[in-house]
Residue, then its C-alpha position, 0 to 999 in steps of 0.5 A: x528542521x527549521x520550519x517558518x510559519x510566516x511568509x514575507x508580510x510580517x505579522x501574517x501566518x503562511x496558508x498551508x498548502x499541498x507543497x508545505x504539506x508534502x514538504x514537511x512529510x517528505x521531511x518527518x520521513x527523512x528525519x523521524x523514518x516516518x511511513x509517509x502515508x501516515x504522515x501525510x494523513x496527518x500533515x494534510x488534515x485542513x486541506x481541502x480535497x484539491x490541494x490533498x491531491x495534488x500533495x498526494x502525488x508529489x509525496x507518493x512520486x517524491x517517494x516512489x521515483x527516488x532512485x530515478x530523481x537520484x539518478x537526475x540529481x546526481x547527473x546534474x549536479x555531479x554530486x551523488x543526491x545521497x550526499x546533499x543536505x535534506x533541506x537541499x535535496x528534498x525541495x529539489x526532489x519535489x520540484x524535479x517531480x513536478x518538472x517530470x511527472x505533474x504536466x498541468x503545473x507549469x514549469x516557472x511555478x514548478x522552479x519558484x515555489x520549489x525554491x521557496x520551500x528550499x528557503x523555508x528550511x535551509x540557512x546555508x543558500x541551498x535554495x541558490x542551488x535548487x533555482x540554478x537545477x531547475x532552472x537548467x532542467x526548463x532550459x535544457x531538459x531532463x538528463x537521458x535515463x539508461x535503457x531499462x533492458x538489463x536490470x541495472x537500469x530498470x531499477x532505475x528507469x522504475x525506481x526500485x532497488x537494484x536487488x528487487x529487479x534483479x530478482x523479478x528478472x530472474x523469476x519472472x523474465x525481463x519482458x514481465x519483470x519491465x511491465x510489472x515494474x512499470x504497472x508499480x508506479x501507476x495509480x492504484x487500483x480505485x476499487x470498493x466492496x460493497x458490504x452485503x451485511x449492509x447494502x446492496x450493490x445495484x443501491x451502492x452503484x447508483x449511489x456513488x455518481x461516479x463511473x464505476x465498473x463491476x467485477x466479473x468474478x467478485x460480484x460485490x466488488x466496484x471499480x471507481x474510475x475517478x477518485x472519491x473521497x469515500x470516507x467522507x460518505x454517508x455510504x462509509x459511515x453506514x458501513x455500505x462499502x469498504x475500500x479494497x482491493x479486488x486481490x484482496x477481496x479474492x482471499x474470501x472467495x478461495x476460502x469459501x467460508x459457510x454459514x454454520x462453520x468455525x472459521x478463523x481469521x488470524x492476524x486479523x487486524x485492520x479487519x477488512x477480509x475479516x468483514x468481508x468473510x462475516x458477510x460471506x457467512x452472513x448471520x452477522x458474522x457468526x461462528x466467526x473469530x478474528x484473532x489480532x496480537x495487538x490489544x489496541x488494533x483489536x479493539x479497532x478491528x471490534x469497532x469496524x465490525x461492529x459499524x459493518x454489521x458484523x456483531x456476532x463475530x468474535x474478537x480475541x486478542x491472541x498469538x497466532x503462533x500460540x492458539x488455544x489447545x481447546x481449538x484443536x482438531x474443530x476449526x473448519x476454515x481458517x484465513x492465514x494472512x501473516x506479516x509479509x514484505x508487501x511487495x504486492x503493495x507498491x502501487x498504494x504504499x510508495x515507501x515498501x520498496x525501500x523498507x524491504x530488503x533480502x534479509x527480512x524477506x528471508x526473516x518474514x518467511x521463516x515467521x509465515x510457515x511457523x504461523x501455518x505449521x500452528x494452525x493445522x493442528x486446528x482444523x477439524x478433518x477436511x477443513x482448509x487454510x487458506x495462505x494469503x500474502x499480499x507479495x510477490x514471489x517465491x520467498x514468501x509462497x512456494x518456498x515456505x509451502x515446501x518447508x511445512x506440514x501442509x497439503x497444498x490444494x491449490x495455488x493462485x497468484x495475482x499481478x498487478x501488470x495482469x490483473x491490475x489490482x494489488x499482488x498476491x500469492x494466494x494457497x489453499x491448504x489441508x493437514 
C-alpha cells in the first residue's frame, strides 16, 4: 500500500484524522488479515475521543455490512466488488457507509473526502471511479436490497455469510433468525461490573455521571446509556469496574462459587469472569486458580487481578486438556469457558462472521468436549462445571453435551435479539 503523509501544501505533514485511521485499518485487514479491533486500537492511538468514534463506526460498519455494501458495489458498478482493487473498493466501502448509515455527515463530505482517501492510495485514477459511485448514489439513491424473507437475502439485508443464515433459519425460525440478525448490526450493549472487591455499586453509579441502569438479576452489573471511555477513569485504574457484558457476568452467578471451595477457571485468559468469580468468593479470591495456556496472557491475567483486588488467586500456566493428576476427585466448581466461534459476539467483534466457518465450528466442537471430558475427573463428589460459550447454537452446546461423560443439570441460553446482551449457551454439569 502506498500510503502519503503530506496533503497539497508541500512541506506540511497530513493531520490524522477518523477516515485516515479507519482507512489505514480497513487496509492492514485486507493486506496483513489483521482483526480490526486490534487494528484500529493501534491506528487510533492520538486521536481524540471524537474522531475515535466516528473511525470506530466507519470500520465496524465497513466490516460488519460487507456483503450489503458488496451487493450495492456490485449493482452500481456491474462488477462484483471482490474483483475491484483494495485501494478502490475500500475508500468506496467507507464512503458508501457513510452514505448509508452515518446521517450527521452530510452527503458532499461524504463524496469528497472518500475521494480523497481513493487518491491517497491508489495510482491508477481509482479515485475517478469512487467520485462518479457516489456521486450517482447522492444523485439517484442507493440501489433496492432483496427481501430478507428467505435466508439468501437475509444474508445480505444483514450481512452475514450466506451458511450463517441458513442455519439460524433452520435452528431457530425465519421471524427470530431476521431479529437476531438484525440485533447483530446494533451498537453493543454498554454494560460495566462493579467489582465488590473494590467498591460498591451505589458509589460507582453516582460516580459515573452518566445515565445508567441497574440489572435485575445481577446486582453488581450497570448498564450505560452513553459511551464512556471507561479505561481513562479513575474508577478503572482502581479496579472499581470492569467492562462486561451481562451474558458474561451470568457465567458467575450459574457457577455460584463460595468461599472455602476449590474452584477452577480454565482457559481463564484475559480474566474477567476469573475476577468476577474472586469477588463472588471474596477473601481475595482465595482458594481460587485461573488456569491459561499462554505464558504471556498469564502473566497479564496475574496483572488484572492483582489491580482487582484479587491477590489470593492463583495463576498457572497450564494445559486444560492435560490437568494435574493431583487435582483429581478434590476440585468443587469448575468454570469451563473453551476456544468458541464467538457467534455470540457480533455486535462488539464485527469481523467474527466472516472468520467463522462450518468447518471450524465442527473443529471447535471436537476441542469443547475434549476440554470437558478432562475436567470431570476433578471434581470432588457433588462438584459441578459450568460450560460457557459465548456462541449460538447447537454445534457448540447441545451437540457437544450429547457426545460427553457429562451429567447435564441445567441449560441456559442468552440472545442478543431477547436479552440484549452478547449470546450464550450456558451448562451446568456433574460427573
Amino acid at each position: 500500500m502506498s500510503w502519503q503523509e503530506t496533503d497539497e501544501q508541500p512541506g506540511r505533514v497530513r493531520v490524522k484524522t477518523a477516515r485516515t485511521v479507519a482507512l489505514k485499518t480497513l487496509m492492514r485487514a485486507e493486506e496483513d488479515d489483521a482483526y480490526v479491533d486490534r487494528a484500529l486500537r493501534s491506528e487510533a492511538q492520538g486521536l481524540d475521543s471524537r474522531e475515535h468514534q466516528l473511525a470506530r463506526q466507519l470500520v465496524y460498519a465497513a466490516v460488519q455490512r460487507r456483503s450489503t455494501l458488496g451487493w450495492w458495489i456490485e449493482e452500481l458498478t456491474d462488477r462484483r466488488a471482490s474483483e475491484l482493487d483494495p485501494q478502490v473498493r475500500v475508500p468506496l466501502e467507507l464512503g458508501l457507509v457513510q452514505l448509508a448509515f452515518l446521517d450527521r455527515i452530510p452527503p458532499h463530505a461524504a463524496v469528497d473526502e472518500s475521494v480523497n482517501l481513493a487518491k491517497s492510495i491508489s495510482n491508477r485514477g481509482g479515485d475517478r471511479m469512487v467520485n462518479a459511485v457516489l456521486r450517482r448514489v447522492v444523485r439517484e439513491g442507493l440501489p433496492a436490497l432483496p427481501s430478507d424473507e428467505t435466508a439468501r437475502g437475509a444474508a445480505v439485508v444483514h450481512s452475514v455469510p450466506r451458511w450463517l443464515a441458513e442455519r439460524w433459519f433452520s435452528e431457530l425460525g425465519a421471524d427470530a433468525a431476521r431479529a437476531l440478525l438484525a440485533r447483530c448490526n446494533e451498537p453493543a450493549e454498554r454494560a460495566i461490573r462493579v467489582n465488590t472487591l473494590r467498591a460498591d455499586i451505589d458509589h460507582v453509579e453516582h460516580a459515573l455521571g452518566v445515565p445508567c441502569h441497574r440489572d435485575a438479576e445481577i446486582p453488581e452489573a450497570l448498564v450505560l446509556e452513553e459511551a464512556v471511555d471507561l479505561e481513562s477513569t479513575q474508577m478503572w485504574e482502581d479496579g472499581a469496574i470492569v467492562a462486561q457484558s451481562r451474558g458474561a457476568m451470568l457465567a458467575g452467578h450459574l457457577l455460584a462459587p463460595q468461599a472455602g471451595e476449590i474452584v477452577l477457571d480454565l482457559c481463564a485468559a484475559p480474566g474477567g469472569k476469573t475476577s468476577h468469580l474472586a469477588a463472588l468468593m471474596g477473601e481475595a479470591g482465595a482458594g481460587l486458580t485461573a488456569v491459561e495456556q499462554h505464558e504471556g496472557r498469564a502473566t497479564a491475567l496475574r496483572r488484572t487481578l492483582d489491580r482487582l483486588g484479587a491477590p489470593k488467586t492463583r495463576v498457572v500456566t497450564g494445559d486444560a486438556l492435560k490437568p494435574p493428576a493431583a487435582l483429581r476427585g478434590k476440585v468443587d466448581a469448575i468454570l469451563l469457558d473453551p476456544p468458541c466461534a464467538a457467534l455470540g459476539t457480533l455486535q462488539r467483534q464485527p469481523d467474527v462472521r466472516w472468520r467463522a466457518t462450518p468447518e471450524s465450528i465442527d473443529e471447535l466442537s471436537v476441542l469443547q468436549e475434549r476440554m470437558i471430558n478432562a475436567a470431570l475427573p476433578l471434581l470432588a463428589p457433588g462438584g459441578r462445571i459450568l460450560y460457557s460459550v459465548c456462541s449460538i447454537g447447537p454445534q457448540e452446546s447441545d451437540d457437544v453435551l450429547s457426545r460427553t461423560q457429562a451429567t447435564v443439570e441445567s441449560r441456559r441460553s442468552v440472545l442478543p435479539h431477547v436479552d440484549h446482551t452478547d449470546g450464550f449457551e450456558y451448562a451446568l454439569l456433574r460427573h
